[in-house]
Gaussian input, Z-matrix of N, CA and C with variables (Angstrom, degrees):
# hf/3-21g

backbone

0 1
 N
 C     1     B1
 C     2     B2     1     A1
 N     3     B3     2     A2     1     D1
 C     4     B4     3     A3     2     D2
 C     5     B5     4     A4     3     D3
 N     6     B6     5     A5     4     D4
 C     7     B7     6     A6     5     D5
 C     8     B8     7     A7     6     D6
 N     9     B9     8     A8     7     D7
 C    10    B10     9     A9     8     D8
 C    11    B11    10    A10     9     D9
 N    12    B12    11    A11    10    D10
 C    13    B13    12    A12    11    D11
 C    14    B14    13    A13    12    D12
 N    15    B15    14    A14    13    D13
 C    16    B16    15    A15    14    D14
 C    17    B17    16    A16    15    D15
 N    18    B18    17    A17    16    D16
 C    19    B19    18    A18    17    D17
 C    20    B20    19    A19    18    D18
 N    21    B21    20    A20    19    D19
 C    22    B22    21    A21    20    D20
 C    23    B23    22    A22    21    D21
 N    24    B24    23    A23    22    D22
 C    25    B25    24    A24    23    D23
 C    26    B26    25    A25    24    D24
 N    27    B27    26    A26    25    D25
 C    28    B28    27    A27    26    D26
 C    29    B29    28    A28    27    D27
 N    30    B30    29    A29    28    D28
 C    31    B31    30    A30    29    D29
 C    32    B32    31    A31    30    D30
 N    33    B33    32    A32    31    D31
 C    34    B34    33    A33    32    D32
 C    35    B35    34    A34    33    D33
 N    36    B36    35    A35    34    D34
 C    37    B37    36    A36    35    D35
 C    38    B38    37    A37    36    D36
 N    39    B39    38    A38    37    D37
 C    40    B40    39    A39    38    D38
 C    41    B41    40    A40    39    D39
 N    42    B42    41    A41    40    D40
 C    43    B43    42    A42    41    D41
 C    44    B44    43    A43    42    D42
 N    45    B45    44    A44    43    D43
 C    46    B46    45    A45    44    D44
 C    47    B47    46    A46    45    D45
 N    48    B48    47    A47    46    D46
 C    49    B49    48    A48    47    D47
 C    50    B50    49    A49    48    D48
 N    51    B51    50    A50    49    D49
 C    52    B52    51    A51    50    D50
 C    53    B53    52    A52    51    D51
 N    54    B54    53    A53    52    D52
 C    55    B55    54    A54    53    D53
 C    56    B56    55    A55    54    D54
 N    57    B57    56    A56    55    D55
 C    58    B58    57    A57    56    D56
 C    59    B59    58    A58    57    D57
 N    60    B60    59    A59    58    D58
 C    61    B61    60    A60    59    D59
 C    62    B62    61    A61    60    D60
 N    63    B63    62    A62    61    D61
 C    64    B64    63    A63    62    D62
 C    65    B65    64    A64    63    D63
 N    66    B66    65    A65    64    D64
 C    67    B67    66    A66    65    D65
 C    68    B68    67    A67    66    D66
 N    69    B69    68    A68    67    D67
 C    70    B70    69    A69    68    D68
 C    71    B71    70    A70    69    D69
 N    72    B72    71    A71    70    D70
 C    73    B73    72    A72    71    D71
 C    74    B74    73    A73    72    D72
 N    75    B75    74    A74    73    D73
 C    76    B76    75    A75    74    D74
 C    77    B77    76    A76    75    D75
 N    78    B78    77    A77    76    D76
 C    79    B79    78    A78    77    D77
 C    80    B80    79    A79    78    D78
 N    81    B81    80    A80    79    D79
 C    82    B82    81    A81    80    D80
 C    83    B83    82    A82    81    D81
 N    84    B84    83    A83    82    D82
 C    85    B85    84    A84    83    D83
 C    86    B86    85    A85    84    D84
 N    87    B87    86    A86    85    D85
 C    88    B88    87    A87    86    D86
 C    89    B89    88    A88    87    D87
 N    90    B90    89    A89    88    D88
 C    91    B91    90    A90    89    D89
 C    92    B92    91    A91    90    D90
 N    93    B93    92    A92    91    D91
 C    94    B94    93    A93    92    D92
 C    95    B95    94    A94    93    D93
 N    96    B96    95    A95    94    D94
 C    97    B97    96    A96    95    D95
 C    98    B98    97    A97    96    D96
 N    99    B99    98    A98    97    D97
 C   100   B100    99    A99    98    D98
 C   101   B101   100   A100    99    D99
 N   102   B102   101   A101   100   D100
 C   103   B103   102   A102   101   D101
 C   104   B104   103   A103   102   D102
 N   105   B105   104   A104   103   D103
 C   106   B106   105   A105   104   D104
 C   107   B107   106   A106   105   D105
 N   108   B108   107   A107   106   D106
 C   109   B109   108   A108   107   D107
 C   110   B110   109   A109   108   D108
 N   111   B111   110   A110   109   D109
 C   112   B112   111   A111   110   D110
 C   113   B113   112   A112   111   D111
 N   114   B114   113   A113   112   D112
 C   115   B115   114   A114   113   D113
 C   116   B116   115   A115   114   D114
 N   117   B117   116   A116   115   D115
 C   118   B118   117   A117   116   D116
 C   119   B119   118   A118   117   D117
 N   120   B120   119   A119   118   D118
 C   121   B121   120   A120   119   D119
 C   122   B122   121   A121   120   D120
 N   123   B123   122   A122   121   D121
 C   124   B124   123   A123   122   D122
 C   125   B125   124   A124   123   D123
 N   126   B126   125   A125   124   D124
 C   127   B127   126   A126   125   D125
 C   128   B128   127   A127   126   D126
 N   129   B129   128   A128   127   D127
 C   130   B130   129   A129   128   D128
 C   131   B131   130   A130   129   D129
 N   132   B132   131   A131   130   D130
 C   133   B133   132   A132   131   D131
 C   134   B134   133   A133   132   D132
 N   135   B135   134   A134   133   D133
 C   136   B136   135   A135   134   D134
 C   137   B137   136   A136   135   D135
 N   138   B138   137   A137   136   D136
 C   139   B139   138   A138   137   D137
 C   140   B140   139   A139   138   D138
 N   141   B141   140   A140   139   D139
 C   142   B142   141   A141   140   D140
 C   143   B143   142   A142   141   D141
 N   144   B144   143   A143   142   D142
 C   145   B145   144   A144   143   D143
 C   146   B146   145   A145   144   D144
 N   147   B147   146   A146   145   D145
 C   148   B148   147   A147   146   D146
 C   149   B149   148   A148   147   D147
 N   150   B150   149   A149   148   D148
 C   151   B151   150   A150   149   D149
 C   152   B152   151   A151   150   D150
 N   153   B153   152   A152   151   D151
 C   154   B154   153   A153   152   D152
 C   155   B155   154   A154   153   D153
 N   156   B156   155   A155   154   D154
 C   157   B157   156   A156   155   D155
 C   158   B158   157   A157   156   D156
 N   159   B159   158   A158   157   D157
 C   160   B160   159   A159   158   D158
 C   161   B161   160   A160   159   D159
 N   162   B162   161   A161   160   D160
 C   163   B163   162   A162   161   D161
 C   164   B164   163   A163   162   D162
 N   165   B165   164   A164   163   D163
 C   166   B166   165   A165   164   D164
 C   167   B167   166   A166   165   D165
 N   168   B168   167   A167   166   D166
 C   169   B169   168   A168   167   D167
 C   170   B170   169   A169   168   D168
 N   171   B171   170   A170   169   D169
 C   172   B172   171   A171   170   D170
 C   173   B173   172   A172   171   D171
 N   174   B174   173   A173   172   D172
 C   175   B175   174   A174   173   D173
 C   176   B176   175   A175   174   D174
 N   177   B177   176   A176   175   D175
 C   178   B178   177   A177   176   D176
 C   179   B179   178   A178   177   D177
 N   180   B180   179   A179   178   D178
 C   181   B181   180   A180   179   D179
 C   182   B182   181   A181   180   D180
 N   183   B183   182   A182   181   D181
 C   184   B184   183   A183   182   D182
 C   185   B185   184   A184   183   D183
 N   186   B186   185   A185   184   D184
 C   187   B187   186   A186   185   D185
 C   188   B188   187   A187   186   D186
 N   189   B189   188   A188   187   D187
 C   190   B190   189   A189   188   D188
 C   191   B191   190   A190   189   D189
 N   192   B192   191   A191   190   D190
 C   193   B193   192   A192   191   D191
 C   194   B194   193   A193   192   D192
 N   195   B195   194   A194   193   D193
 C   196   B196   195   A195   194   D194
 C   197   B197   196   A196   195   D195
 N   198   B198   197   A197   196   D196
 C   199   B199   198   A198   197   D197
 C   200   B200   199   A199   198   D198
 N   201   B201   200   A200   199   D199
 C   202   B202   201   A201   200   D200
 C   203   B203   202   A202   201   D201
 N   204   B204   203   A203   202   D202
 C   205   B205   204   A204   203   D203
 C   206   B206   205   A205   204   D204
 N   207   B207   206   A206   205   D205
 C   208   B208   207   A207   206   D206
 C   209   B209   208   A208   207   D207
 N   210   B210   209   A209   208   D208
 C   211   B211   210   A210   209   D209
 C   212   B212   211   A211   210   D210
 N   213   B213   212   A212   211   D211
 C   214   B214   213   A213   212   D212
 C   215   B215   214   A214   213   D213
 N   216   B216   215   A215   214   D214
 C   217   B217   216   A216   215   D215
 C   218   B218   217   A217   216   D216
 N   219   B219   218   A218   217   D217
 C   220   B220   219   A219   218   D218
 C   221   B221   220   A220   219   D219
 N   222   B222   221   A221   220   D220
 C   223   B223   222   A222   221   D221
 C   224   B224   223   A223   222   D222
 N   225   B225   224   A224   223   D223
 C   226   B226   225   A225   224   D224
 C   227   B227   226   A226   225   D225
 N   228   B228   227   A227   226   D226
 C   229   B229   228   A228   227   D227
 C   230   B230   229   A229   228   D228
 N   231   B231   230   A230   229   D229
 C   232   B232   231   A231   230   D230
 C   233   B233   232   A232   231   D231
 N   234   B234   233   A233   232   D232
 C   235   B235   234   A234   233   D233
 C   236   B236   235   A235   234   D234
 N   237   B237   236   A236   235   D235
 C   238   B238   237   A237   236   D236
 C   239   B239   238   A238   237   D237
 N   240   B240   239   A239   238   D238
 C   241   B241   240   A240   239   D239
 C   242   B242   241   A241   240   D240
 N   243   B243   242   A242   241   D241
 C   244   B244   243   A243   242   D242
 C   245   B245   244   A244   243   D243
 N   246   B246   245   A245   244   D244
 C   247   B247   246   A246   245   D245
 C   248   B248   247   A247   246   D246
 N   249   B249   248   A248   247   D247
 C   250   B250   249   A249   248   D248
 C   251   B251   250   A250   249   D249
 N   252   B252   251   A251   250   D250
 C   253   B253   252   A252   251   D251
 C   254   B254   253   A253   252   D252

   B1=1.4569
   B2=1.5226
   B3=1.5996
   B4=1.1966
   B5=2.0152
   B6=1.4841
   B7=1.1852
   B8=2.0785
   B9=1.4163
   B10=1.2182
   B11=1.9270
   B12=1.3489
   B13=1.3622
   B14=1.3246
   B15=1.4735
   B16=1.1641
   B17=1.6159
   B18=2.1161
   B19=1.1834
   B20=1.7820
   B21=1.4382
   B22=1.4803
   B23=1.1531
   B24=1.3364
   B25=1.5954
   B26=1.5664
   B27=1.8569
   B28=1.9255
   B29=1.6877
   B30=1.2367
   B31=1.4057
   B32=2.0065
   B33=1.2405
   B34=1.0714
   B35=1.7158
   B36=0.8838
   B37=1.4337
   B38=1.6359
   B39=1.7001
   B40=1.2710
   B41=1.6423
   B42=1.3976
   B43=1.1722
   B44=1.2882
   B45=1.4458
   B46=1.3182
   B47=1.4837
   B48=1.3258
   B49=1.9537
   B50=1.6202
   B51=1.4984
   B52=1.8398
   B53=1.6722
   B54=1.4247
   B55=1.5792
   B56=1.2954
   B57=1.9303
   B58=1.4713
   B59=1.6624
   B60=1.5498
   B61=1.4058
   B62=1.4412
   B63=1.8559
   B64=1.9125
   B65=1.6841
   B66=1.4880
   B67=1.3135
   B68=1.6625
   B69=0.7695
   B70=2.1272
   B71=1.5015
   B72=0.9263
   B73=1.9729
   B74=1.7825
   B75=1.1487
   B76=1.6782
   B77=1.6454
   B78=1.2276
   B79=1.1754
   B80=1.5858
   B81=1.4553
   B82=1.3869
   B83=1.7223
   B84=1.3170
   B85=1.2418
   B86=1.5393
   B87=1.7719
   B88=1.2980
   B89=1.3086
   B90=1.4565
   B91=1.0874
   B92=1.9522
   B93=1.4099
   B94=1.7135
   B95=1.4440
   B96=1.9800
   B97=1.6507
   B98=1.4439
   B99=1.6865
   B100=1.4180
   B101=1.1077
   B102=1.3126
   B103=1.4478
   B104=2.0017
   B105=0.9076
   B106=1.5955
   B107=1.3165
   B108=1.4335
   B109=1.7919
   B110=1.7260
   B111=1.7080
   B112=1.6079
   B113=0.9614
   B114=1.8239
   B115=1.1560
   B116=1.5101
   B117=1.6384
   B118=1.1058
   B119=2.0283
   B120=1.0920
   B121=1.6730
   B122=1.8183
   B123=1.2380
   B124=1.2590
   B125=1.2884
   B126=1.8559
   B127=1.2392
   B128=1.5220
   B129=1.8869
   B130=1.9864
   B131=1.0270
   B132=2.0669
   B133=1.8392
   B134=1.1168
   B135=1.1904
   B136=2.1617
   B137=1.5140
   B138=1.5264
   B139=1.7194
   B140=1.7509
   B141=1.4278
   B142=1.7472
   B143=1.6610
   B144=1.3783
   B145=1.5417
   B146=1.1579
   B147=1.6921
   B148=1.4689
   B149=1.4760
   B150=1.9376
   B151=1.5484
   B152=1.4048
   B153=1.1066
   B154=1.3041
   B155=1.3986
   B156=1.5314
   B157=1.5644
   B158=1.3591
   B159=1.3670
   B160=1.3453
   B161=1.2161
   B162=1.2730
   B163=1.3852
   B164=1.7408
   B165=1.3389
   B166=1.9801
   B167=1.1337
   B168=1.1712
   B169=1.1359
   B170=1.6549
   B171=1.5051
   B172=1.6296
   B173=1.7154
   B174=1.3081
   B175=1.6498
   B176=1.7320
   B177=1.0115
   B178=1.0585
   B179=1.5514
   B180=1.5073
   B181=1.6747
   B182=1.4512
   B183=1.7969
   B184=1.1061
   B185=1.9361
   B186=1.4331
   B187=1.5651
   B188=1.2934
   B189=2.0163
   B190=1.2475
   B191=1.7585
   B192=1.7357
   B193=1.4022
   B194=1.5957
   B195=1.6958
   B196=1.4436
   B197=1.4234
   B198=1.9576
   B199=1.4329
   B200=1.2944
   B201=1.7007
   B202=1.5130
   B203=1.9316
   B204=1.1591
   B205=1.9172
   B206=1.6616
   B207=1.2582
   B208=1.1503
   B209=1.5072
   B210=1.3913
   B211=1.8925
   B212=1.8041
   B213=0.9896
   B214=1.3999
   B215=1.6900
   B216=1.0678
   B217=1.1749
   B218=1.6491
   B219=1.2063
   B220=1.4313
   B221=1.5670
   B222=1.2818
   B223=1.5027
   B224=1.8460
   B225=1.1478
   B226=1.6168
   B227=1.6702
   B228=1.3141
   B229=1.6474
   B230=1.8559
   B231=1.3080
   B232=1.5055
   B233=1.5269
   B234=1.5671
   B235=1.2345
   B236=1.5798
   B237=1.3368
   B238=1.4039
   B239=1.7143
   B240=1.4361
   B241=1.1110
   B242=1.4575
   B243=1.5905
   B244=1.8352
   B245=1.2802
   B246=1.1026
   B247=1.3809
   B248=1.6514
   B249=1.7364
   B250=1.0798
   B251=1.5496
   B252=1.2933
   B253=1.8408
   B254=1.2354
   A1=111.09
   A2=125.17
   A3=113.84
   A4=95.41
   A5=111.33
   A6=105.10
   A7=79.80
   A8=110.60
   A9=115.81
   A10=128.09
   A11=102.82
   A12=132.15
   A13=142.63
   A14=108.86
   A15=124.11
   A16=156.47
   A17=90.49
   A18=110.94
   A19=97.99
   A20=117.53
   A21=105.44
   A22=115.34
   A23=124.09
   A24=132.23
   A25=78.48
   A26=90.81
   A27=119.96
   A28=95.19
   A29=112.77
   A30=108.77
   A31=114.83
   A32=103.21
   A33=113.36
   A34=125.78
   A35=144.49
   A36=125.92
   A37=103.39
   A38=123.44
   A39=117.07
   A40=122.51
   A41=123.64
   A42=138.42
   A43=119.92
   A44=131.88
   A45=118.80
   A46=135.30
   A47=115.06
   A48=102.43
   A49=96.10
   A50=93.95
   A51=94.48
   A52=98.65
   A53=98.52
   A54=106.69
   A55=141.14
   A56=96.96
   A57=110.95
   A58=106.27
   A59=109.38
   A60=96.40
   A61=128.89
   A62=78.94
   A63=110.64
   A64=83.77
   A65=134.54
   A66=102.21
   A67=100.14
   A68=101.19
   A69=108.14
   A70=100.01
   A71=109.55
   A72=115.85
   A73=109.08
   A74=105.15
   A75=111.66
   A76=92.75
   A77=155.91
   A78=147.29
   A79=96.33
   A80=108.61
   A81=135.14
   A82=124.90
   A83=132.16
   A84=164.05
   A85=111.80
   A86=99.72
   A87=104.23
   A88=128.01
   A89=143.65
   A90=123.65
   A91=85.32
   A92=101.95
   A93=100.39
   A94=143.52
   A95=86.54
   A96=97.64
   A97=115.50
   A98=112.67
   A99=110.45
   A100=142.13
   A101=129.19
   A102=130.54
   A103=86.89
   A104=107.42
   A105=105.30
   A106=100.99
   A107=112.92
   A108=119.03
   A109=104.86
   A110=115.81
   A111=117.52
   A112=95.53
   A113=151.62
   A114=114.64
   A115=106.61
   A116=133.89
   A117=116.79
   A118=108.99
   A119=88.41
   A120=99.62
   A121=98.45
   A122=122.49
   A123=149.84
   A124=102.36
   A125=118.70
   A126=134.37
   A127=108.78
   A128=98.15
   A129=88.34
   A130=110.43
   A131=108.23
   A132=85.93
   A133=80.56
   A134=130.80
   A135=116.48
   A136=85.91
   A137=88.56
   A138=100.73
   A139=96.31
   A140=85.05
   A141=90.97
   A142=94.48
   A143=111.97
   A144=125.47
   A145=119.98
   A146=108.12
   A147=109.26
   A148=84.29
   A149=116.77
   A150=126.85
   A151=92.95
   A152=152.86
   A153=138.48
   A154=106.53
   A155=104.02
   A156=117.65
   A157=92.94
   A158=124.75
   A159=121.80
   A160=152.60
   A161=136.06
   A162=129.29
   A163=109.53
   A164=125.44
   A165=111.84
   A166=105.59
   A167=153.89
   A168=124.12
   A169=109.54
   A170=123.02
   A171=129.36
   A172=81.37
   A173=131.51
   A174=127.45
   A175=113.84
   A176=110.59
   A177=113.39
   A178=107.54
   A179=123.54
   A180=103.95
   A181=127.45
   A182=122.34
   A183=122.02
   A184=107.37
   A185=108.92
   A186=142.21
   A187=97.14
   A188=119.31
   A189=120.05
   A190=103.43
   A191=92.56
   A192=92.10
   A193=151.17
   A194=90.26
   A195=108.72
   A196=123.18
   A197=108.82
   A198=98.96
   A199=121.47
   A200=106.05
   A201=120.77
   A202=102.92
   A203=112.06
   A204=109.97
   A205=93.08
   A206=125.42
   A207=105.85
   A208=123.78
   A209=92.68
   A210=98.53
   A211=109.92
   A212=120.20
   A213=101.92
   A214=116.75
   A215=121.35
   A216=110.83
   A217=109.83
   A218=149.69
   A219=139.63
   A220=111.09
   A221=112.71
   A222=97.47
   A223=111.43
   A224=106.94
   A225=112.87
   A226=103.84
   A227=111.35
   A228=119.62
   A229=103.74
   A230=105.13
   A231=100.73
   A232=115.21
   A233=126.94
   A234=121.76
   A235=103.65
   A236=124.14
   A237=117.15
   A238=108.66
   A239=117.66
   A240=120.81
   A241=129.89
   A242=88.19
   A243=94.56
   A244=126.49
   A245=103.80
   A246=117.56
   A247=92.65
   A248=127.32
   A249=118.51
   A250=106.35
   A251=103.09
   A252=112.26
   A253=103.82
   D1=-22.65
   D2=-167.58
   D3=-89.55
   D4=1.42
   D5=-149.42
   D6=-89.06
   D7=-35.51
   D8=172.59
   D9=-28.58
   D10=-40.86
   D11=157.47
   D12=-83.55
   D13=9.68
   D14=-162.50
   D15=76.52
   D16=-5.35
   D17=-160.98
   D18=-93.22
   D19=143.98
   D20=155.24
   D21=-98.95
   D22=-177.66
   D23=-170.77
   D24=-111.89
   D25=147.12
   D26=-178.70
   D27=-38.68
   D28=170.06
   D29=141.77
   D30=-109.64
   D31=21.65
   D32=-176.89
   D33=-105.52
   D34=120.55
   D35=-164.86
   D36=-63.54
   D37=149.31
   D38=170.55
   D39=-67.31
   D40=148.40
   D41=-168.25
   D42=-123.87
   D43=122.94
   D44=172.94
   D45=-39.60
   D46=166.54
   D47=175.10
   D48=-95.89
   D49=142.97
   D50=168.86
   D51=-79.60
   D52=169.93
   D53=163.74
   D54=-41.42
   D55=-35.08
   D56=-174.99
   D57=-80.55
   D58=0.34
   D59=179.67
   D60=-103.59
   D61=-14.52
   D62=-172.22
   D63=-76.51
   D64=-37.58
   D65=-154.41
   D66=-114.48
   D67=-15.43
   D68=155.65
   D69=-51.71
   D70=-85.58
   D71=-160.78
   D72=-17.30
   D73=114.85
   D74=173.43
   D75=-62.79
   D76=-81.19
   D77=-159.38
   D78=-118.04
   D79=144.99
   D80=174.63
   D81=-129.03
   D82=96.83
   D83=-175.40
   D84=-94.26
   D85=112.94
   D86=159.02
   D87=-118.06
   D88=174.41
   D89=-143.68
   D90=-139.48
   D91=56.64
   D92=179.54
   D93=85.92
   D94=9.30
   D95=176.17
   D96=-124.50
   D97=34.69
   D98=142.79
   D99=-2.60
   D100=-17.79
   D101=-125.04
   D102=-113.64
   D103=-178.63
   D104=-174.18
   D105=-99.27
   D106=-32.47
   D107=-164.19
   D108=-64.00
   D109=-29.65
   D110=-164.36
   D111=-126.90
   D112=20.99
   D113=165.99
   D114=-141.51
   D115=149.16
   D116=-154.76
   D117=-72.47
   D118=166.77
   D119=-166.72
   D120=-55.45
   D121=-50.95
   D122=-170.63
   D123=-36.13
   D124=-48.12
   D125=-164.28
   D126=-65.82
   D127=-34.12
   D128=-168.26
   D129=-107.30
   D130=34.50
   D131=154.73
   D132=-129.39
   D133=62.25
   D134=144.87
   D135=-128.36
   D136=161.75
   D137=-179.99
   D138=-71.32
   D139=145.10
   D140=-179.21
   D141=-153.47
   D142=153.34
   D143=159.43
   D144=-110.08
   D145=126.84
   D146=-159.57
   D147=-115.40
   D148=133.58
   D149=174.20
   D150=-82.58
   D151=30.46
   D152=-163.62
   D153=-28.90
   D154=116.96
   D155=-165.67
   D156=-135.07
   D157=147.08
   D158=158.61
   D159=-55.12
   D160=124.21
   D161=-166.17
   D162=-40.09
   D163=94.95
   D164=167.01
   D165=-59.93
   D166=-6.06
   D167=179.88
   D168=-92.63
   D169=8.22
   D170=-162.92
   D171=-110.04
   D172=-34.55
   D173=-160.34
   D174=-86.47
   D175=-171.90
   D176=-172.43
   D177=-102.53
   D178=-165.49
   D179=167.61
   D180=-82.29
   D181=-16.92
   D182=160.62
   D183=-40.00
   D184=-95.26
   D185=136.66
   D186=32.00
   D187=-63.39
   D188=-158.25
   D189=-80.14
   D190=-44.65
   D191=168.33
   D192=-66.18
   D193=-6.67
   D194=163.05
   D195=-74.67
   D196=-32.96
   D197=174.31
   D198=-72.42
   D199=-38.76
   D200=-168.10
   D201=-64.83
   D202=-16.15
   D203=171.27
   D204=-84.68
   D205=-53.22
   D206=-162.60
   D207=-73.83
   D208=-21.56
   D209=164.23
   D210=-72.40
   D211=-47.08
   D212=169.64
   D213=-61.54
   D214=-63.23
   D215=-172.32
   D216=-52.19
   D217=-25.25
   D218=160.01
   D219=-63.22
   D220=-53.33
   D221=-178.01
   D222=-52.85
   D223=-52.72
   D224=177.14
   D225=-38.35
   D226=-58.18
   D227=-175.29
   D228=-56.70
   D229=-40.64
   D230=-177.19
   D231=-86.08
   D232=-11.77
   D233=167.75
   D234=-81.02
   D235=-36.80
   D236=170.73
   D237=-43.07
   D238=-59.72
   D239=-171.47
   D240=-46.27
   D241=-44.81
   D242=172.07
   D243=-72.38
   D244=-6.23
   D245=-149.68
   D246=-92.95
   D247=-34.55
   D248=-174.53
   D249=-90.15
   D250=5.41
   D251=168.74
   D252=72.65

């Protein structure tokens, strides 16, 4: 589905962030896993914006394709944003 949009999947397996990246990052974005059980402790004391979006992998392919539009269309909205500094 992401290939539908043009995107490919890594060829790399995903990897955690070290510390030095959690506390570098000028802005930090999560996508609905707030929660204490999935995200490192580190994350919920810097200011962060969480899209709380739904798990795709719990939906169906409509479902998946609703998050995967709405995650693009925010990043697009948030590169606009930075972009005017």
């Amino acid at each position: 589905m992401l290939r539908e949009v043009g995107a490919d999947l890594p060829t790399h397996p995903p990897r955690r962030l070290t510390n030095d990246e959690i506390e570098s990052a000028a802005l930090r974005i999560t996508m609905g896993c707030l929660d204490h059980a999935s995200c490192p402790a580190r994350l919920h004391a810097r200011p962060v914006v969480d899209w709380a979006l739904p798990d795709p992998a719990r939906l169906d392919d409509e479902g998946f394709r609703r998050v995967r539009d709405d995650i693009r269309e925010r990043v697009a909205s948030l590169v606009r944003e930075l972009s005017r500094g």
